[in-house]
Backbone as a ProteinNet text record, in pm:
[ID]
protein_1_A
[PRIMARY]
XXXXXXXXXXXXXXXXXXXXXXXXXXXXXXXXXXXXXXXXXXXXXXXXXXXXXXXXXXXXXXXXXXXXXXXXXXXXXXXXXXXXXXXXXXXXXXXXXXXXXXXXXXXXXXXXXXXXXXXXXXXXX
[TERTIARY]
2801.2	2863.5	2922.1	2895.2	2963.1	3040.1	3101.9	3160.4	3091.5	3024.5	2955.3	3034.2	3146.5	3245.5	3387.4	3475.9	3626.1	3633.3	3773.6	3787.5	3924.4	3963.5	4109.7	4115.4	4233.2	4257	4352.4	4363.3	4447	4429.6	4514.7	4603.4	4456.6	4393.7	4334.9	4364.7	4253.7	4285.1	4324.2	4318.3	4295.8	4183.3	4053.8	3929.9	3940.2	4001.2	4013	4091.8	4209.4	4266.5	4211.6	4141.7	4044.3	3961.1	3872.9	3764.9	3839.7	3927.9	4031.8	4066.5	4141	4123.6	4013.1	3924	3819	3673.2	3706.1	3606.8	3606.4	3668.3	3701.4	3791.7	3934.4	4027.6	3915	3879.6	3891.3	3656	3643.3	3475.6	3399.6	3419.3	3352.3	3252.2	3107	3016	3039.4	3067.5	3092.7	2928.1	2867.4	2791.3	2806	2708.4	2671.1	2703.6	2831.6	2812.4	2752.3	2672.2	2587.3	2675.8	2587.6	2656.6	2709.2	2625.2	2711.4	2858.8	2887.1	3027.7	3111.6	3085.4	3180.6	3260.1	3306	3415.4	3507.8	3513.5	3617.1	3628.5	3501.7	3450	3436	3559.1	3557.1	3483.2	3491.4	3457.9	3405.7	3267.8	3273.6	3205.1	3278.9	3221.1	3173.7	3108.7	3040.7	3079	3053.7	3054.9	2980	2888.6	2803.6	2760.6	2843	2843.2	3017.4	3045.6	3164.4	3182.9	3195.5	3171.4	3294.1	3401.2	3509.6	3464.5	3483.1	3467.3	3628.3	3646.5	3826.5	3773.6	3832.8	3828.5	3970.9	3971.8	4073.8	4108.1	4277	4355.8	4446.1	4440.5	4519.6	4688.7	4726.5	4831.2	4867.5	4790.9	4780.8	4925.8	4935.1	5032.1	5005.6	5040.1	4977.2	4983.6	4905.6	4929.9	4977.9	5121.4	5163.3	5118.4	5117.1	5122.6	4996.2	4855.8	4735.8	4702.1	4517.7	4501.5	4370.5	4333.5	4185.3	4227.6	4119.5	4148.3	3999.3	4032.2	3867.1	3902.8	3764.5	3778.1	3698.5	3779.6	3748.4	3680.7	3601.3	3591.8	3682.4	3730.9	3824.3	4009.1	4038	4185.4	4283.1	4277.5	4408.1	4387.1	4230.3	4181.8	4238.1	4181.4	4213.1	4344.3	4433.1	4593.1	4639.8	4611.5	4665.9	4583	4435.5	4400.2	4491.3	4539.3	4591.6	4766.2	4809.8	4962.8	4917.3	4831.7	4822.6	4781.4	4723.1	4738.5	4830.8	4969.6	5068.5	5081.4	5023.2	5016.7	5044.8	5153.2	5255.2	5185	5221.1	5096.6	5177.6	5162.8	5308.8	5196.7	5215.2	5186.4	5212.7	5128	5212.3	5140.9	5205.1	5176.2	5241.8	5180.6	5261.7	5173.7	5014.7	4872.6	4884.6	4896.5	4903.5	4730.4	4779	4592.1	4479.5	4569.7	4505.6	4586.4	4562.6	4591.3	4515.1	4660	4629	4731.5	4711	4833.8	4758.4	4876.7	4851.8	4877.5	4835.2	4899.6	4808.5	4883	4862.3	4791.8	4702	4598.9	4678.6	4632.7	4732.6	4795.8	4734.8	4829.8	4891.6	4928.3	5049.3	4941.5	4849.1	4788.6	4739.1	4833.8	4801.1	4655.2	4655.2	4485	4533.3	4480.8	4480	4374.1	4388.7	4285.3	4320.3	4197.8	4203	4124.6	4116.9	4052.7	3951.3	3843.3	3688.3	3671.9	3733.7	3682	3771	3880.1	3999.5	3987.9	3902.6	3819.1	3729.1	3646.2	3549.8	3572.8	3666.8	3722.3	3881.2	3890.3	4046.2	4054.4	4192.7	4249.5	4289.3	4334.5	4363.5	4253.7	4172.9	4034.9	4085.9
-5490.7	-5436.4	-5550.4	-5540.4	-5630.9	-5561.9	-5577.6	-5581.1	-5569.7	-5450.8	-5444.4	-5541.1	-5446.9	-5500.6	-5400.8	-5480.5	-5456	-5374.2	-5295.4	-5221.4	-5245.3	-5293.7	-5350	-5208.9	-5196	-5141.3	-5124	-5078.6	-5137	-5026.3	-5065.9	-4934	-4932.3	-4830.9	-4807.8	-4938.9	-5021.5	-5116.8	-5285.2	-5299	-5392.9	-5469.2	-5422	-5488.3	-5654.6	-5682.5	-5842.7	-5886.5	-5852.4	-5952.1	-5939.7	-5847.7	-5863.9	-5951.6	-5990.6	-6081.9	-6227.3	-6250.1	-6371.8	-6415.2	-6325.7	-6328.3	-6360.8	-6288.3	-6285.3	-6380.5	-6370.2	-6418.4	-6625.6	-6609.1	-6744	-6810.4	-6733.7	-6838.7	-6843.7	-6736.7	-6763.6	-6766.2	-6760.5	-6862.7	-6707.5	-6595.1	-6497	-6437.8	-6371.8	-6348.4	-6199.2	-6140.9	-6036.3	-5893.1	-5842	-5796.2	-5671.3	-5598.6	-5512.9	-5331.9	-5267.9	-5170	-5028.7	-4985.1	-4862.3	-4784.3	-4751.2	-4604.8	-4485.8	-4423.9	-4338.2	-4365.7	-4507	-4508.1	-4559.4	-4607.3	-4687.1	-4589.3	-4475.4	-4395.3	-4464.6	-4471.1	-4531.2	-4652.5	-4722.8	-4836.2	-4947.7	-4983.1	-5086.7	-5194.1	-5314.3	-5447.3	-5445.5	-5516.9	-5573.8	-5731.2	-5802.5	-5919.4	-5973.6	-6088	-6139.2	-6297.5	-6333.8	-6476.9	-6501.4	-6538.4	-6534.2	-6394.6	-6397	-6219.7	-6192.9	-6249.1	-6160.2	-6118	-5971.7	-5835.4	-5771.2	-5787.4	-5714.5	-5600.2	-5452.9	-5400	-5352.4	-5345.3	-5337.5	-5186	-5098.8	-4984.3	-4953.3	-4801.4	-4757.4	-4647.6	-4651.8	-4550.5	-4503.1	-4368.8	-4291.7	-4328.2	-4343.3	-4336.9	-4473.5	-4582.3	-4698.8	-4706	-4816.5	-4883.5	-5002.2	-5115.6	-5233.2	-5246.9	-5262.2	-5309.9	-5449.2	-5438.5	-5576.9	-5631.8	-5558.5	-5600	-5543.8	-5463.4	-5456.5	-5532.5	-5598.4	-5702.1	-5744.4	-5820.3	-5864.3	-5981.7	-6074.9	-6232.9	-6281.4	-6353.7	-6448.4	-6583.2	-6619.4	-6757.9	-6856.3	-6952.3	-7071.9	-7190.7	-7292.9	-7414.5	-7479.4	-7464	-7584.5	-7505.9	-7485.3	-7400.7	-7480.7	-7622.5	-7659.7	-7678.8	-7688.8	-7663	-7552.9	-7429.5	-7274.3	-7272.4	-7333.8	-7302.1	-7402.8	-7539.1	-7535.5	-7468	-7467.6	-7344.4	-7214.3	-7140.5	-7045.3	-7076.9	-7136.6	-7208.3	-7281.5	-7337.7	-7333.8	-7252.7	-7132.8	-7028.5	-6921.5	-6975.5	-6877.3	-6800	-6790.6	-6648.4	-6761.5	-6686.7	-6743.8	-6781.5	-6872.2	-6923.1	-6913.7	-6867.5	-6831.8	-6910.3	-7001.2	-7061.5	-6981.3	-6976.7	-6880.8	-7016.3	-7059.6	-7128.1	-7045.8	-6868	-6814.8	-6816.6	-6879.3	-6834.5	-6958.5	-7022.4	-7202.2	-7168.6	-7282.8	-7334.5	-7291.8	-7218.1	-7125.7	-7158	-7259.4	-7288.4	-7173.1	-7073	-6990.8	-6991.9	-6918.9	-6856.4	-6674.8	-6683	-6530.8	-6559.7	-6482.4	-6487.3	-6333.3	-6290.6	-6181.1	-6170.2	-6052.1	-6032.9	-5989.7	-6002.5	-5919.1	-5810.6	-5703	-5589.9	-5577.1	-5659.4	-5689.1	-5646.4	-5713.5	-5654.6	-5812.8	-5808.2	-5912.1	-5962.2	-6044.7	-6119	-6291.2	-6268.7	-6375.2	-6456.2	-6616.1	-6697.2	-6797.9	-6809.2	-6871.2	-7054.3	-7106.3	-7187.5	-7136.9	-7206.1	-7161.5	-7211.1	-7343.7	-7428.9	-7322.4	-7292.9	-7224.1	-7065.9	-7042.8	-6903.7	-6898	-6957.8	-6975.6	-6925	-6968.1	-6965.8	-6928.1	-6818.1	-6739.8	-6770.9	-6810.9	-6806.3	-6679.5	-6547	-6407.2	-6337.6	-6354.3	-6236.9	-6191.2
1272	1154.1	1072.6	939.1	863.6	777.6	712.2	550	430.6	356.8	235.7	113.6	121.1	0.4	21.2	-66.9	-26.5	-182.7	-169.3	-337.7	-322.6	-444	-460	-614	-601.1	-740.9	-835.6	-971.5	-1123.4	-1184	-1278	-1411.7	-1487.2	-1550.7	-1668.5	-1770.7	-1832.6	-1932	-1836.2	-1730.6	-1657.4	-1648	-1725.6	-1686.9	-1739.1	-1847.7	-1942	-1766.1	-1717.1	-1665.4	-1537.6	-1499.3	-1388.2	-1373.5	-1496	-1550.8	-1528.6	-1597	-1607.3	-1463.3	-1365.5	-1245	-1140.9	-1166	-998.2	-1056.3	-1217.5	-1275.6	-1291.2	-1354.9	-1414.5	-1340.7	-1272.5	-1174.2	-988.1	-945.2	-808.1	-813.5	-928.5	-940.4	-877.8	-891.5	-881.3	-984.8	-999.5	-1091.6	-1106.7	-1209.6	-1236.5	-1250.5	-1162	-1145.7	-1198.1	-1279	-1306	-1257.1	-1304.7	-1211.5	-1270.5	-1172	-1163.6	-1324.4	-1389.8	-1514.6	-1426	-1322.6	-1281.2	-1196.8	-1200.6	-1122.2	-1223.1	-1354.6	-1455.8	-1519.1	-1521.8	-1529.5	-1460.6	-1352.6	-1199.1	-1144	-1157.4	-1103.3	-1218.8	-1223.1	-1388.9	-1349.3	-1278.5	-1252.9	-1114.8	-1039.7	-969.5	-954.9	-843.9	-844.1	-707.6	-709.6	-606.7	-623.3	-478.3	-454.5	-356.4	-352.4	-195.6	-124.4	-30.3	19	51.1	-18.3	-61.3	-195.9	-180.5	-323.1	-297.3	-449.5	-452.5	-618.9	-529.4	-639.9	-667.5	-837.9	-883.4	-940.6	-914.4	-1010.5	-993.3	-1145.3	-1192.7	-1108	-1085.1	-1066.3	-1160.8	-1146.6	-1256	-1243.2	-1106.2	-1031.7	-961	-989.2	-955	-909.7	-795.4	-740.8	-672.4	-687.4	-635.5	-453.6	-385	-271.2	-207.6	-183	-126.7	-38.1	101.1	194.2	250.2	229.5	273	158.8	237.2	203.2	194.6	146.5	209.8	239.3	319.1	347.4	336.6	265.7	191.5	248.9	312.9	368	248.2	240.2	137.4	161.6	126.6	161.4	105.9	-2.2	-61.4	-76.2	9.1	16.6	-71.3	-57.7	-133.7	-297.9	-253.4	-432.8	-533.4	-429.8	-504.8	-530.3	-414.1	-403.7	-534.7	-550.9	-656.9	-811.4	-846.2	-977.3	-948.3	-891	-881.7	-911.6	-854.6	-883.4	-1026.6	-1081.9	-1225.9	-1306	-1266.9	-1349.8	-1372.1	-1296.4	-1327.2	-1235.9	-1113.2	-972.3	-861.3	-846.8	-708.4	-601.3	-553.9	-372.7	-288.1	-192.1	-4.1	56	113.1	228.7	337.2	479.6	587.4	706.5	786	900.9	1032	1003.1	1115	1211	1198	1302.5	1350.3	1446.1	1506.2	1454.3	1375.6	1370.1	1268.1	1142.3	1071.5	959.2	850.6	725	621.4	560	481.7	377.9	272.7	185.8	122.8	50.1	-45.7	-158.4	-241.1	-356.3	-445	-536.4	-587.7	-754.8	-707.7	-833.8	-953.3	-1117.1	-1201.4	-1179.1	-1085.4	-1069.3	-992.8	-900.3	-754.8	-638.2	-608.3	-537.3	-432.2	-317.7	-211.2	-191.3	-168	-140.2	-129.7	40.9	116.2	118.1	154.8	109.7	269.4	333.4	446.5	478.3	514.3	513.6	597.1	527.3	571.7	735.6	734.1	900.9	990.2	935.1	1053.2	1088.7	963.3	968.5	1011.1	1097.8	1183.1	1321.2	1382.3	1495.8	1563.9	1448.8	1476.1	1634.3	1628.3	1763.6	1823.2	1719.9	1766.7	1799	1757.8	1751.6	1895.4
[MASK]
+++++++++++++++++++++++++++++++++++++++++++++++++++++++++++++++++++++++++++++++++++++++++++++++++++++++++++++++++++++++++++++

């Protein structure tokens, strides 16, 4: 079993800072979504085989603390483009051996960024 794709989600009228976000800061290709799901299903993107689709909630509320965790090759790269685009970076050195941080999408919505080598070989699994 793998992971198709993750769904993060935002207020109605979020699609520009979605784009700005997953598009242009964290190097994601914004793919095409189906007509019958673009009522709901505003943005999705790809990077390899990782596919985050963003759609709209009526009732939106950001998720802090659920999460996804994307493993990176260049972690201190992203961490500082992201700390220069204005979205906060937490370092966490709570995993011995697992250089990560978080930091949050325009709509308060947690998303963790791991290093790719240390994401190979979790010490918890």
């Amino acid at each position: 079993m793998r992971i198709d794709h993750i769904q993060l989600l935002m207020p109605e009228g979020g699609e520009d800072r979605a784009r700005r976000f997953f598009s242009d800061l964290l190097e994601m290709t914004e793919e095409p979504v189906p007509e019958s799901l673009r009522p709901r299903a505003a943005c999705w993107f790809r990077n390899g085989p990782c596919s985050i689709h963003v759609g709209i909630d009526e009732d939106f509320r950001p998720q802090p603390q659920a999460h996804p965790a994307l493993s990176v090759p260049d972690l201190e790269g992203l961490a500082e483009r992201v700390g220069a685009a204005g979205h906060e970076v937490v370092w966490d050195d709570r995993i011995p051996g697992v250089r990560r941080f978080h930091t949050f999408d325009p709509f308060g919505n947690r998303i963790e960024f791991v290093n790719e080598d240390d994401a190979l070989s979790r010490p918890y699994e």
